[in-house]
C-alpha positions as a Markdown table, in Angstrom:
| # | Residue | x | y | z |
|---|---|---|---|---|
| 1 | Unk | 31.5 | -86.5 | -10.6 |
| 2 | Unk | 28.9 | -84.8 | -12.9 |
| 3 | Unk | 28.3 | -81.6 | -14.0 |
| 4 | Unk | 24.2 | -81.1 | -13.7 |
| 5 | Unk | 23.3 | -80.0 | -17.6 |
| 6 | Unk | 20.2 | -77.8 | -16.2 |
| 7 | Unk | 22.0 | -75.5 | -14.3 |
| 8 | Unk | 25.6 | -76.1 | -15.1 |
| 9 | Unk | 26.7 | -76.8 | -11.5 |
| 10 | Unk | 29.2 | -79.2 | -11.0 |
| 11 | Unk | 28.7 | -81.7 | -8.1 |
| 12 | Unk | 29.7 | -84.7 | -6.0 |
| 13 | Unk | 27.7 | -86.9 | -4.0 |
| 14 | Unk | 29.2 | -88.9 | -0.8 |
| 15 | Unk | 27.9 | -91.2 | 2.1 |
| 16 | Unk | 24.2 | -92.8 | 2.4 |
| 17 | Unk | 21.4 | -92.0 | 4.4 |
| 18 | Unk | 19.8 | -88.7 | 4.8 |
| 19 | Unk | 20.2 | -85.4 | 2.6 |
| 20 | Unk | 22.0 | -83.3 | 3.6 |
| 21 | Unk | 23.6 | -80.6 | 0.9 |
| 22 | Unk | 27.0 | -78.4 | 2.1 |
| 23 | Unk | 27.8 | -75.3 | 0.8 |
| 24 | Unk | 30.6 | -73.2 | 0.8 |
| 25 | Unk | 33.1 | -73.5 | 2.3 |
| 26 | Unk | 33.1 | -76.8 | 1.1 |
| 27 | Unk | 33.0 | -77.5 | -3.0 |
| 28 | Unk | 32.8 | -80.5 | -5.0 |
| 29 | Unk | 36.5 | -79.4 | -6.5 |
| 30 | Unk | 37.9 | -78.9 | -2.8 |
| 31 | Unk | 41.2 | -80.0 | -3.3 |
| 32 | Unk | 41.5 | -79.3 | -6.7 |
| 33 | Unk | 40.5 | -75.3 | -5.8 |
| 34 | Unk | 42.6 | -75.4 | -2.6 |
| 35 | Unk | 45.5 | -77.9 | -2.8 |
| 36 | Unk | 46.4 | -81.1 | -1.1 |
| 37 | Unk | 46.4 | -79.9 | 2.3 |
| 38 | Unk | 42.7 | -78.8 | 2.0 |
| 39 | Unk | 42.1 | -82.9 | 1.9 |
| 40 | Unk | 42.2 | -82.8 | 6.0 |
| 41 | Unk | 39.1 | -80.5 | 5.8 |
| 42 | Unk | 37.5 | -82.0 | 3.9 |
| 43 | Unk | 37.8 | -85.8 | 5.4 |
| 44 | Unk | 37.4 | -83.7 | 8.5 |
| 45 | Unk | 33.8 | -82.9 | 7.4 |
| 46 | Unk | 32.4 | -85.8 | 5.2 |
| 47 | Unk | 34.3 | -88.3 | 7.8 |
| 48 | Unk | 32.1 | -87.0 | 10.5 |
| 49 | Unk | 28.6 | -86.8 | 8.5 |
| 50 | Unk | 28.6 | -89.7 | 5.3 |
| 51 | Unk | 27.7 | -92.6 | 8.2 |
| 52 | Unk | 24.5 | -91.3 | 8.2 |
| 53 | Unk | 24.0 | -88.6 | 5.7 |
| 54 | Unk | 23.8 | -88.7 | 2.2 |
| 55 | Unk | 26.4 | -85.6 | 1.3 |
| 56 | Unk | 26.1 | -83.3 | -1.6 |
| 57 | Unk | 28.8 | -80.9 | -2.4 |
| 58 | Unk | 28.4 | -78.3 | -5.0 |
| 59 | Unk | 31.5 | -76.0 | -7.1 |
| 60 | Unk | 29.2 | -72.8 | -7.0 |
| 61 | Unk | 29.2 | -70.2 | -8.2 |
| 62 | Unk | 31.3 | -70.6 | -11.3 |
| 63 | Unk | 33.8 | -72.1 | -9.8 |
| 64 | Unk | 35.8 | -75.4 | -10.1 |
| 65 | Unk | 34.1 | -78.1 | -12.6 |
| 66 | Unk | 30.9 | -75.6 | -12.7 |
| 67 | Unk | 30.0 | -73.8 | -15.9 |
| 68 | Unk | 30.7 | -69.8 | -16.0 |
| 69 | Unk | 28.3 | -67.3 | -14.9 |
| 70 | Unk | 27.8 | -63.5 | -15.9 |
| 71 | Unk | 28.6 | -61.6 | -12.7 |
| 72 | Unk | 25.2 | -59.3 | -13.2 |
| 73 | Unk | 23.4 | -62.9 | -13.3 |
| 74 | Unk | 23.8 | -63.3 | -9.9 |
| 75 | Unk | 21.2 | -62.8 | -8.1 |
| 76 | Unk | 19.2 | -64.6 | -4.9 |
| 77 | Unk | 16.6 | -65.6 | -7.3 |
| 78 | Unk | 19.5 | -67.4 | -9.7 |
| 79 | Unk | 21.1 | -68.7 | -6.5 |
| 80 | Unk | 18.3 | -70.6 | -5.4 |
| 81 | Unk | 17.3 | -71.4 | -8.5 |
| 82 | Unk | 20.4 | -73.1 | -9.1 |
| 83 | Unk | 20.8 | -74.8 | -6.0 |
| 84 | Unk | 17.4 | -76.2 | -6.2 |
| 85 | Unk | 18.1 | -77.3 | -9.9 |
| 86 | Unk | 21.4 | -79.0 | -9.0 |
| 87 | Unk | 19.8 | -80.7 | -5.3 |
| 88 | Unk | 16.7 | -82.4 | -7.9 |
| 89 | Unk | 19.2 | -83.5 | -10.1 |
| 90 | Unk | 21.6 | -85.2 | -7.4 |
| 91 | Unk | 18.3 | -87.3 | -6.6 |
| 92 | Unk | 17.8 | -84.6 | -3.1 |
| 93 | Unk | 13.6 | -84.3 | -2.9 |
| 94 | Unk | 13.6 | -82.7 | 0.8 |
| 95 | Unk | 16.9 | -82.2 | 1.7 |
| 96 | Unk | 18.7 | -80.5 | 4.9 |
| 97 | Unk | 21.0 | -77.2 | 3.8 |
| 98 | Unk | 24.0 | -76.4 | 5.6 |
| 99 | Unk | 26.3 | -73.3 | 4.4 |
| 100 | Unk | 28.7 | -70.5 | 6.0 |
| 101 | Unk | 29.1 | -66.9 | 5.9 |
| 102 | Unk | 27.9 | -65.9 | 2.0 |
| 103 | Unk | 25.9 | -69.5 | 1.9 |
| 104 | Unk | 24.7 | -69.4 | 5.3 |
| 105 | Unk | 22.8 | -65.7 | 4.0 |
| 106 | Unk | 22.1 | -67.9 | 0.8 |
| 107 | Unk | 20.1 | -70.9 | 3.3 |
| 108 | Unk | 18.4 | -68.1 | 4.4 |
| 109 | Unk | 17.1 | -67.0 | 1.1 |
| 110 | Unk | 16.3 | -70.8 | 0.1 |
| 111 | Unk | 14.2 | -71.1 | 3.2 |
| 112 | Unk | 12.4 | -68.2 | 2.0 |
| 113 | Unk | 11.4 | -69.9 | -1.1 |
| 114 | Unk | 11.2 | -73.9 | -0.9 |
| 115 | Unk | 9.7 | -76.2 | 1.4 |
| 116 | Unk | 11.9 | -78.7 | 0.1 |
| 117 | Unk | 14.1 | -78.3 | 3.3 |
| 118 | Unk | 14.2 | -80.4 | 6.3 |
| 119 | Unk | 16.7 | -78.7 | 7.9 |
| 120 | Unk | 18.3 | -75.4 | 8.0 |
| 121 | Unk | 22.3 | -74.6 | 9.4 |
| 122 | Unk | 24.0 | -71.5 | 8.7 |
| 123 | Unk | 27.5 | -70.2 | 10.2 |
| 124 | Unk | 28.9 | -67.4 | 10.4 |
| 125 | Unk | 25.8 | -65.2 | 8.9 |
| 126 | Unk | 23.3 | -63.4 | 11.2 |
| 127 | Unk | 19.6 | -64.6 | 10.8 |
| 128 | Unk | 18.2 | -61.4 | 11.9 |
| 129 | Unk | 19.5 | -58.0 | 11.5 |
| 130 | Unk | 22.6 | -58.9 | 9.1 |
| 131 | Unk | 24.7 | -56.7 | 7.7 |
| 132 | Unk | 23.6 | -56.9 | 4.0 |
| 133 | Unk | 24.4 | -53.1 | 3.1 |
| 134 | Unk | 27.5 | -53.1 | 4.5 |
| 135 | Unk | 29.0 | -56.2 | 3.2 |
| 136 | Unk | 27.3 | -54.7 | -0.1 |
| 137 | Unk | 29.6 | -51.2 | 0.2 |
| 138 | Unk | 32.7 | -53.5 | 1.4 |
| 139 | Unk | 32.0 | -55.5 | -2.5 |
| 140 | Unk | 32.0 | -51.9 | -3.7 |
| 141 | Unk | 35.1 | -50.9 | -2.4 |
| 142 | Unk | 37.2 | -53.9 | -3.2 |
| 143 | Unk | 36.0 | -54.6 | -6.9 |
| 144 | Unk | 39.1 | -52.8 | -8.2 |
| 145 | Unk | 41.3 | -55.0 | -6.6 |
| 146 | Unk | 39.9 | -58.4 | -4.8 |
| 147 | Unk | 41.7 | -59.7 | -2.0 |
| 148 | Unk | 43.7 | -62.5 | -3.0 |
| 149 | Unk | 41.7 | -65.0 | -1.1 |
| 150 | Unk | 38.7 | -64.5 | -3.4 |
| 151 | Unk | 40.9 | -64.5 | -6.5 |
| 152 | Unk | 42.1 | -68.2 | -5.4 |
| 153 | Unk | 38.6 | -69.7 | -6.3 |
| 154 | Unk | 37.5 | -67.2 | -9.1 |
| 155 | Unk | 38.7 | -67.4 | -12.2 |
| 156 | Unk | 39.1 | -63.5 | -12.7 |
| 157 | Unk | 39.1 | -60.6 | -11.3 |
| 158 | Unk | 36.2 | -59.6 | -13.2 |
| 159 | Unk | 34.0 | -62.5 | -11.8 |
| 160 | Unk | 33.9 | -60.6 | -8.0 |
| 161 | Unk | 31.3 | -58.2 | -9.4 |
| 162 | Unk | 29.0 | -61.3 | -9.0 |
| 163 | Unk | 28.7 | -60.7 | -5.2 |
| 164 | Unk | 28.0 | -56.9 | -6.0 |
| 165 | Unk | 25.2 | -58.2 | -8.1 |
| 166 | Unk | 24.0 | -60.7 | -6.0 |
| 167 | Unk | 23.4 | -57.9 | -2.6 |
| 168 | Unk | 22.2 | -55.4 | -4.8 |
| 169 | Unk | 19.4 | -58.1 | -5.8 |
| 170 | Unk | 18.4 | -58.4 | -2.2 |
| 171 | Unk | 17.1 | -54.8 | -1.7 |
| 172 | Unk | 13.8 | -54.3 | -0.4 |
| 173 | Unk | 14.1 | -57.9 | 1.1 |
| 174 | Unk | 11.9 | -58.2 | 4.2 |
| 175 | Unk | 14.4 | -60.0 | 6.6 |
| 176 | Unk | 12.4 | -60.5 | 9.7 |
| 177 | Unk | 9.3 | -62.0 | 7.7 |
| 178 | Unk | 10.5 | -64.4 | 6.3 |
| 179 | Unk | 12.7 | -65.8 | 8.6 |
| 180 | Unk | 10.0 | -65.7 | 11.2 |
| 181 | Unk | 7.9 | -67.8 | 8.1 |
| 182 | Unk | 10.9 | -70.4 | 8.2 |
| 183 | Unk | 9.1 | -73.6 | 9.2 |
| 184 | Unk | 12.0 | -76.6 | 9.3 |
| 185 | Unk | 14.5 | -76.7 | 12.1 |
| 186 | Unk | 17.2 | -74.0 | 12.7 |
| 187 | Unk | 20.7 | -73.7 | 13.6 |
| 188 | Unk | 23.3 | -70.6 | 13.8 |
| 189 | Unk | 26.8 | -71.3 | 14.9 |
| 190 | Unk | 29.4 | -68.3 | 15.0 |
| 191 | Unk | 32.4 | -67.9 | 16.5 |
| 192 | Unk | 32.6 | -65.6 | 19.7 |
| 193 | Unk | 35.5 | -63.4 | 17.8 |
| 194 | Unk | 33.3 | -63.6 | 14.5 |
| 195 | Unk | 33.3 | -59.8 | 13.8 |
| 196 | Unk | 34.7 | -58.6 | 10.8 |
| 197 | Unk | 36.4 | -55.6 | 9.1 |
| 198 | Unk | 35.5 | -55.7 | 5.5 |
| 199 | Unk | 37.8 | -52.6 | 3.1 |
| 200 | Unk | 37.5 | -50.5 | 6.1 |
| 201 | Unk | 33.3 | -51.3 | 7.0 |
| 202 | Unk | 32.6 | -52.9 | 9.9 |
| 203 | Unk | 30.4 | -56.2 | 9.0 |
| 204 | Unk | 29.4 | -57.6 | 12.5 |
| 205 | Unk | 28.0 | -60.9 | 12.5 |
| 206 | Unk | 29.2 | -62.2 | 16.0 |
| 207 | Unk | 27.6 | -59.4 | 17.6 |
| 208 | Unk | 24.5 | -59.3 | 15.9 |
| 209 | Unk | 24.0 | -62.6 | 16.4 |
| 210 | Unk | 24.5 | -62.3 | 20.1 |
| 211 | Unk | 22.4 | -59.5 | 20.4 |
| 212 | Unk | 19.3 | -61.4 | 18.6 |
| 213 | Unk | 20.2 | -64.8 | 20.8 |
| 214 | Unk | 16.9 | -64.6 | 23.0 |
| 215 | Unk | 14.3 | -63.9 | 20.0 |
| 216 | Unk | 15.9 | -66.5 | 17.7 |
| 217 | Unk | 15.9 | -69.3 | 20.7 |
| 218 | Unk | 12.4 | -68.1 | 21.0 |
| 219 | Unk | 11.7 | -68.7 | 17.9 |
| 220 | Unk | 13.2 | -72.4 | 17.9 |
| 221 | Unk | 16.6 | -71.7 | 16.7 |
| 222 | Unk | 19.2 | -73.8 | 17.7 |
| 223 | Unk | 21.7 | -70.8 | 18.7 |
| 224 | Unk | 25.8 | -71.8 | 19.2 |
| 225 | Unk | 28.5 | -70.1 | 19.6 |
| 226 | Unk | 32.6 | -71.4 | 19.5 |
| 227 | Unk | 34.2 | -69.6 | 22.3 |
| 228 | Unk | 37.9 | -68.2 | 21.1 |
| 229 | Unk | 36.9 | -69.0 | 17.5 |
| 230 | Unk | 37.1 | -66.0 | 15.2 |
| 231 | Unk | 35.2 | -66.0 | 11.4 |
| 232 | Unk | 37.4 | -68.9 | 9.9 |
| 233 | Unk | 36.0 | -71.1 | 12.5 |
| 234 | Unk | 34.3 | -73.1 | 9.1 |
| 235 | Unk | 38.0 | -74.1 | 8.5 |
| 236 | Unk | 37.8 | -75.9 | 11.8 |
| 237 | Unk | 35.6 | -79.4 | 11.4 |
| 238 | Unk | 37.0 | -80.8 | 15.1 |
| 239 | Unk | 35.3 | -76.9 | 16.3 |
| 240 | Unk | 31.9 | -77.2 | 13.8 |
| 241 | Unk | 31.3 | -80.6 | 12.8 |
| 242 | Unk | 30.0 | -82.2 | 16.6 |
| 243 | Unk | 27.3 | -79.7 | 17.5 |
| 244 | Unk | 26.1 | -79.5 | 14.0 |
| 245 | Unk | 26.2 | -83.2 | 13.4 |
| 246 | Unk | 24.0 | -83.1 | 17.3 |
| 247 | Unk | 21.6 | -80.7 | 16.1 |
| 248 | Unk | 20.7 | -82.4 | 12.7 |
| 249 | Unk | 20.7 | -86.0 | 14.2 |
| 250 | Unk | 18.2 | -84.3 | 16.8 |
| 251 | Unk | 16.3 | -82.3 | 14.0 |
| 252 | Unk | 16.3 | -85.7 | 11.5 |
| 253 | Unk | 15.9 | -88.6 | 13.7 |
């Protein structure tokens, strides 16, 4: 299980066959981070993919095995830099992403700036139209006191200011350009009760993405959504797993 020297991101590698790199909510340090009962997630996932996919899992940002970063440090441009660092290291030339909620925006952003992928998948996170400035003001509001949730897999309070930075680093981001210059395959999952209520600020991400359905699938976005599933449909592989696993078997024959 080695920590990448470059960028300091700690990583494991699992199956054969095709590239694929997960993001949150998955980590390299999945257990470790979340306990033992975490372990049926986890097989849940990598059970369902490492027969045909080669599976990289990453403990980022900071977190786990990976090295410490400066909360102002984060930014998109770090991110991806990062990410990109950590996928050449693993052996990943092209590789397909797939991440949820905060990593499904962070695909987004690596689509933006590589052609390295083969294959893009986000959950839970909007494509078009997505609430950056008020997840941003929701950051805000709970640096004085994170949500204990968030304090499980950082190491201190401190640290949250690191999604603060990383928002405030997107402004002036034009959104509908370069998603529209997004050239691999696409897939949004979300599930049908996937709004949120973020420190009192709406973040809607099921609705948005509903109301953008039609353009994206004109676009050539793979668009689905998990009836009766609410935002911590990512905690559900038996839910996610299938039409993902479809849609990239499709997208990488």
């Amino acid at each position: 299980m080695p920590l990448d020297p470059n960028t300091g991101v700690f990583y494991t590698l699992h199956g054969q066959g095709r590239p694929l790199m997960i993001t949150l909510p998955l980590m390299a340090s999945h257990t470790e981070i979340f306990g033992a009962a975490a372990q049926t997630m986890l097989d849940g996932y990598l059970g369902a993919l490492v027969d045909r996919y080669r599976v990289l899992l990453v403990d980022y940002p900071g977190i786990g095995g990976s090295r410490d970063i400066a909360p102002q440090d984060l930014t998109a441009d770090r991110v991806c830099a990062d990410l990109l660092g950590v996928a050449r290291t693993a052996g990943f030339d092209g590789f397909a992403y797939w991440g949820y909620s905060w990593s499904g925006a962070v695909g987004l952003q690596l689509a933006a700036r590589t052609d390295r992928l083969t294959a893009l998948v986000i959950g839970g996170w909007p494509p078009l139209d997505a609430p950056y400035r008020e997840i941003l003001e929701a950051a805000r509001r709970k640096l004085p006191n994170p949500e204990p949730s968030s304090l499980k897999i950082l190491r201190n309070p401190a640290q949250y200011g690191q999604w603060i930075a990383y928002y405030e680093s997107m402004a002036g981001w034009n959104e509908r350009d370069a998603v529209e210059r997004i050239a691999c395959p696409c897939m949004v999952y979300f599930g049908s009760e996937g709004d949120l209520i973020e420190a009192g600020v709406p973040v809607t991400i099921a609705s948005r993405i509903r109301q953008h359905r039609g353009v994206l699938e004109a676009a050539g976005w793979t668009v689905h959504e998990l009836a009766g599933q609410d935002h911590g449909a990512a905690a559900l592989p038996a839910a996610v797993v299938p039409p993902v696993r479809a849609f990239l078997d499709a997208a990488l024959p």
